[in-house]
SEMIMAR-49347 format. One record per residue (C-alpha): residue in three letters; x, y, z. Coordinates in steps of 0.001 Angstrom, whole numbers, plus 500000, padded with zeros to 6 digits. Layout:
residues N
<type=ALA	u=X	v=Y	w=Z>
...
***
This chain:
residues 223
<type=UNK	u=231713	v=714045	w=792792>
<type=UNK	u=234274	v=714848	w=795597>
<type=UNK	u=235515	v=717932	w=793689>
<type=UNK	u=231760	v=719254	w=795251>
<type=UNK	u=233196	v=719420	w=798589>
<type=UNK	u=236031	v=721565	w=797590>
<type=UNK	u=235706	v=724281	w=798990>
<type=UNK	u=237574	v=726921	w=795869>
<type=UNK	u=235557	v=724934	w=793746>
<type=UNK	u=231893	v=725591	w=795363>
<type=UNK	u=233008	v=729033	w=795215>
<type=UNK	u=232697	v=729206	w=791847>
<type=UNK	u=230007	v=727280	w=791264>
<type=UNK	u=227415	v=729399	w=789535>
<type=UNK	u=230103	v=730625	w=786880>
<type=UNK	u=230245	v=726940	w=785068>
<type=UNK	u=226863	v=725832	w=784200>
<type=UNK	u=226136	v=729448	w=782091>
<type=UNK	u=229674	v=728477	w=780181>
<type=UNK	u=229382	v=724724	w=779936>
<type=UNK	u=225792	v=723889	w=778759>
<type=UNK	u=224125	v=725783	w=775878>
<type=UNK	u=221213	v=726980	w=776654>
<type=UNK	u=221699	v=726948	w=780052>
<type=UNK	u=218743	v=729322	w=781692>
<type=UNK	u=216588	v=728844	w=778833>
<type=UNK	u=216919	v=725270	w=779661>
<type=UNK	u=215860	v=725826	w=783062>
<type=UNK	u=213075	v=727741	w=782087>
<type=UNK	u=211410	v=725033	w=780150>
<type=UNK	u=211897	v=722455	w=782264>
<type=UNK	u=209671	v=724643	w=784786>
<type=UNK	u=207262	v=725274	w=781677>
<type=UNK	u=206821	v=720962	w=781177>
<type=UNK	u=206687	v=720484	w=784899>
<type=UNK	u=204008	v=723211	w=785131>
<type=UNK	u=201921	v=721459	w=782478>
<type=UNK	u=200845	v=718495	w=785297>
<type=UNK	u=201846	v=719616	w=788494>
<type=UNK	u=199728	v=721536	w=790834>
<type=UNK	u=199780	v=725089	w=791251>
<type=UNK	u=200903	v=723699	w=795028>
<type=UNK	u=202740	v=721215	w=793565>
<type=UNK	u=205372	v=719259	w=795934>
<type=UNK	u=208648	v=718799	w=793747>
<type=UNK	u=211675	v=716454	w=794266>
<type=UNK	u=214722	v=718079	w=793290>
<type=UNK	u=217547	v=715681	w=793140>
<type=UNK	u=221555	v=716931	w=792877>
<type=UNK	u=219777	v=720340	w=794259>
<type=UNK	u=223399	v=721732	w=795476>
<type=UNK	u=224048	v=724988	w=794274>
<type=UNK	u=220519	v=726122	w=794112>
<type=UNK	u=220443	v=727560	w=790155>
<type=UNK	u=217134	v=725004	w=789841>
<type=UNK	u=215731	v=725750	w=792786>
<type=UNK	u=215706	v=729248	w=792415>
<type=UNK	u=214536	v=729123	w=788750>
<type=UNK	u=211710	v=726993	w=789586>
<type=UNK	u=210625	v=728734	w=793315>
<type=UNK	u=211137	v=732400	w=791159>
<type=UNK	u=208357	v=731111	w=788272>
<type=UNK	u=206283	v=728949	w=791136>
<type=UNK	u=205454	v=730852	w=794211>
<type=UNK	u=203186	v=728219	w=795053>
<type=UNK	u=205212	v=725030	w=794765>
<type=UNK	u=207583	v=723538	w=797399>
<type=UNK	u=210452	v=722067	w=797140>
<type=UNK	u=212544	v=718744	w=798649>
<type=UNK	u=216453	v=719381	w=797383>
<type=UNK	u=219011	v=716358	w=797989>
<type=UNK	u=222699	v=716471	w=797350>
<type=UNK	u=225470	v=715030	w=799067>
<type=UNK	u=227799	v=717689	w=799395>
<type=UNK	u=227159	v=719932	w=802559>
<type=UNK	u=229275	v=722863	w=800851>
<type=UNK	u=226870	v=723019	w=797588>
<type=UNK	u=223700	v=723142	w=800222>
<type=UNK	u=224917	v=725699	w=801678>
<type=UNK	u=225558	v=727947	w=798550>
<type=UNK	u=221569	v=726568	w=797698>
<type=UNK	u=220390	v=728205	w=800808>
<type=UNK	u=222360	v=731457	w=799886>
<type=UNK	u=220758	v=731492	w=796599>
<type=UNK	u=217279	v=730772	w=797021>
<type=UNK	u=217009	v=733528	w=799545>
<type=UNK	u=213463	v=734787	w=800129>
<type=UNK	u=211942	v=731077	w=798861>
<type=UNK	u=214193	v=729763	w=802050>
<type=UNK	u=210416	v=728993	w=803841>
<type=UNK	u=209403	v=726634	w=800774>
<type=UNK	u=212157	v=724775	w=800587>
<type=UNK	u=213631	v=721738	w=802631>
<type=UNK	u=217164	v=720245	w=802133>
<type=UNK	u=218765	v=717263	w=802855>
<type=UNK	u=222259	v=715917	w=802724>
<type=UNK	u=223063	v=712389	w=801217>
<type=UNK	u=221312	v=710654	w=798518>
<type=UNK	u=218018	v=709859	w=797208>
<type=UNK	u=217288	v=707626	w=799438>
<type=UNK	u=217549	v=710078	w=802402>
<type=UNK	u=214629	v=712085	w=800507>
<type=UNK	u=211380	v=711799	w=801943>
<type=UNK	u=209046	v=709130	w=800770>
<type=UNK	u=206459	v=711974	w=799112>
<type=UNK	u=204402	v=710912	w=797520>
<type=UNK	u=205736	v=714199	w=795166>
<type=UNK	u=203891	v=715930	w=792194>
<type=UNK	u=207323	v=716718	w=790464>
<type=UNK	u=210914	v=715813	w=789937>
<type=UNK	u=213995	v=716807	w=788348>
<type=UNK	u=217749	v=716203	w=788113>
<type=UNK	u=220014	v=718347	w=786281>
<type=UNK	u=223248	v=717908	w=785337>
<type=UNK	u=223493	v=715479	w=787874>
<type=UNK	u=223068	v=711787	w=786645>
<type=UNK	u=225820	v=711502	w=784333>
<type=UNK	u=228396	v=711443	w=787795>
<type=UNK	u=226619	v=707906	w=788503>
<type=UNK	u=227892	v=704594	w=787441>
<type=UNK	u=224553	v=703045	w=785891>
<type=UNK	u=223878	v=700902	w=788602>
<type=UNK	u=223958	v=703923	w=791142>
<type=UNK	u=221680	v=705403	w=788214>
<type=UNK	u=219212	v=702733	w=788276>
<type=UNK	u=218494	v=702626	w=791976>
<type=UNK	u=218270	v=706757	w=792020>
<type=UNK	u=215473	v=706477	w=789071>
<type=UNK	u=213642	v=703789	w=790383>
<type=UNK	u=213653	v=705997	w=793760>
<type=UNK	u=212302	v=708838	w=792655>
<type=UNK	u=210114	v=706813	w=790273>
<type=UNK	u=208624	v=705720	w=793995>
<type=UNK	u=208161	v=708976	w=795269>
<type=UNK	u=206015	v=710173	w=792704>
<type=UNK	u=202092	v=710338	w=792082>
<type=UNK	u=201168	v=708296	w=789217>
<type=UNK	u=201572	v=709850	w=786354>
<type=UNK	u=203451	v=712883	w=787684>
<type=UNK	u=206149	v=714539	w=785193>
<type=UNK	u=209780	v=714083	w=785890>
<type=UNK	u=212289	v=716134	w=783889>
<type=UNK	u=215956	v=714756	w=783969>
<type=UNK	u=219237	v=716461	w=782131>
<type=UNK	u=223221	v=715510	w=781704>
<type=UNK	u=225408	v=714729	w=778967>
<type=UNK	u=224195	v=711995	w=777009>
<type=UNK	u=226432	v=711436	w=773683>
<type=UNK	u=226035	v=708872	w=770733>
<type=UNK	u=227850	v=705392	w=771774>
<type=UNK	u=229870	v=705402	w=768579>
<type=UNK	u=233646	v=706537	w=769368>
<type=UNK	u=234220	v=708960	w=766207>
<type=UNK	u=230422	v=710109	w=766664>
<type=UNK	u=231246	v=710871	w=770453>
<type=UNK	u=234962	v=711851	w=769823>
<type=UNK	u=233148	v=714553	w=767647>
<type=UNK	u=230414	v=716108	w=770008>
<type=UNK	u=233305	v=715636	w=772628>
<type=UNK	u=235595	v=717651	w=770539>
<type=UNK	u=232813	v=720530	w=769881>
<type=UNK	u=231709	v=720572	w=773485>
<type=UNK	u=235579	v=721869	w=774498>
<type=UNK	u=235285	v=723969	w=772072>
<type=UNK	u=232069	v=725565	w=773241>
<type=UNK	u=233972	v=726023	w=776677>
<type=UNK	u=237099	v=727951	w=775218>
<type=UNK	u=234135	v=729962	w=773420>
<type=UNK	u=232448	v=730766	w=777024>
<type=UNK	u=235566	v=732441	w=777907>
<type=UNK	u=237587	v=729561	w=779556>
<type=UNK	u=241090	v=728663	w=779091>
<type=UNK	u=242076	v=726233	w=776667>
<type=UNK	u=243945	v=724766	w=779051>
<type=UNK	u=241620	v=724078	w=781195>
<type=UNK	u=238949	v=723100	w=778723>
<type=UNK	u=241297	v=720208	w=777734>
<type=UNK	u=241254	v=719391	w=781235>
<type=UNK	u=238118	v=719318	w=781845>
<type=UNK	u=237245	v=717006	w=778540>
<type=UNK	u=239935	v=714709	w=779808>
<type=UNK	u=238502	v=714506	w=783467>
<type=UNK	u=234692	v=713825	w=781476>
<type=UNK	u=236340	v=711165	w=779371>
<type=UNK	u=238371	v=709331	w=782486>
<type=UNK	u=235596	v=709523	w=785230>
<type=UNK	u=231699	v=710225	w=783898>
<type=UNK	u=229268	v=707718	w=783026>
<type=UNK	u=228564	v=709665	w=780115>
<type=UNK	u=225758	v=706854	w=777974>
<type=UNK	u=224155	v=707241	w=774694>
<type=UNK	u=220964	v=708574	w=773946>
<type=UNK	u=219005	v=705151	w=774046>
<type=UNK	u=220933	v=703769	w=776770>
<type=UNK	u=219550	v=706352	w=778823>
<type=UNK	u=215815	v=705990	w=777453>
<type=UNK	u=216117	v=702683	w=778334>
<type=UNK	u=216880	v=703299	w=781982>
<type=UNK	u=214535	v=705697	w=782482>
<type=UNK	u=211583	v=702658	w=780749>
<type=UNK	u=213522	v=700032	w=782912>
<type=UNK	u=212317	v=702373	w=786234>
<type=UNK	u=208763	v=702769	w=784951>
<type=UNK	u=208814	v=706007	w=783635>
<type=UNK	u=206736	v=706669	w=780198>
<type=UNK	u=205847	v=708999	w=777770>
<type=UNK	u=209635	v=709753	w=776854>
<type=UNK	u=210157	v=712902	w=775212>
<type=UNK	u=213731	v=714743	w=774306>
<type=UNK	u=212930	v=718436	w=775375>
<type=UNK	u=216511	v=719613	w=775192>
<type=UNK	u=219727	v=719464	w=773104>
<type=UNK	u=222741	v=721531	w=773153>
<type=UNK	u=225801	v=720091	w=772429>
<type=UNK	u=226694	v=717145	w=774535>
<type=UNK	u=223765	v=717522	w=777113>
<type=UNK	u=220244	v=715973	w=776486>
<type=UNK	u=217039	v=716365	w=778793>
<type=UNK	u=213811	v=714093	w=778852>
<type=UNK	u=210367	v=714956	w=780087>
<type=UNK	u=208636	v=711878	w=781331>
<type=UNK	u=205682	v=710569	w=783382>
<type=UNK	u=205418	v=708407	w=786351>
***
């Protein structure tokens, strides 16, 4: 993810997620809505890939009673976080690195958008069965990222649709092409049940598909 610590690219941070993933704030939004259905009205939530701060403002904006642990590696995307969640600066606590640099909990909540597909599996397996450990049992955990069939004409397709929704959003073609390129040459984008299975492998249950748009995919699970 070292294209986090550039500096023109944090910048414009907040301008891609609106134009890459359908759905984007509604998304967000319901993700609070599934967390809300277990967690505490004081819930504790783990909020992993927190850089950048859209989550943690949409959740601390609909929860004025829940607090918040954000991890991310990339010192530049904390600091836009901190810009952005603004007033809920007191309820939140952030820390630079990995998961593992997250404090033990235990935690009420957790989520990680649009995060998990930059993580070879094996870096995927140890960050789910970490935050797996940092939860109460039977606490929710909501998890998003690009998750396309395993079949190459099947994934070709969605691939092929998701640029397409990006020239729609206003950017270049150009640059959409780029961008499906850099997906296809560096993401560990899986399939559907490849990433059910992880998320089973690290003890999580009650798997449910909350989200689809496009090429992204979300889960709401239970510890």
């Amino acid at each position: 993810m070292s294209h986090f610590h550039d500096p023109a690219m944090v910048a414009r941070y907040h301008e891609g997620p609106p134009k890459f993933v359908p759905g984007f704030a509604d998304m967000q939004r319901m993700a609070r809505v599934l967390l809300a259905e277990r967690a505490p009205v004081d819930a504790r939530v783990l909020v992993l890939g927190a850089g950048g701060g859209l989550e943690l403002k949409a959740f601390a904006d609909g929860q004025p009673g829940w607090t918040f642990d954000g991890v991310d590696p990339s010192a530049a995307m904390l600091d836009l976080a901190r810009q952005m969640i603004g007033p809920h600066g007191d309820r939140v606590r952030l820390h630079q690195g990995y998961v593992d640099v997250a404090p033990e909990g235990p935690f009420d909540a957790a989520t990680c958008l649009l995060t998990m597909h930059f993580m070879p599996v094996a870096e995927r397996r140890q960050a789910l069965a970490a935050i797996h450990a940092r939860l109460r049992p039977g606490s929710p955990f909501v998890v998003m990222h690009m998750s396309v069939a395993a079949g190459l004409e099947e994934r070709a397709r969605w691939m092929a649709r998701d640029e397409a929704f990006v020239v729609a959003g206003g950017v270049a073609p150009e640059l959409a092409r780029q961008r499906r390129e850099s997906i296809s040459a560096g993401l560990s984008v899986l399939a559907p049940e490849e990433d059910e299975a992880l998320l089973r492998e690290a003890g999580f249950g009650d798997i449910e598909v909350f989200y689809i748009g496009g090429a992204f995919r979300g889960w709401i699970c239970r510890a």
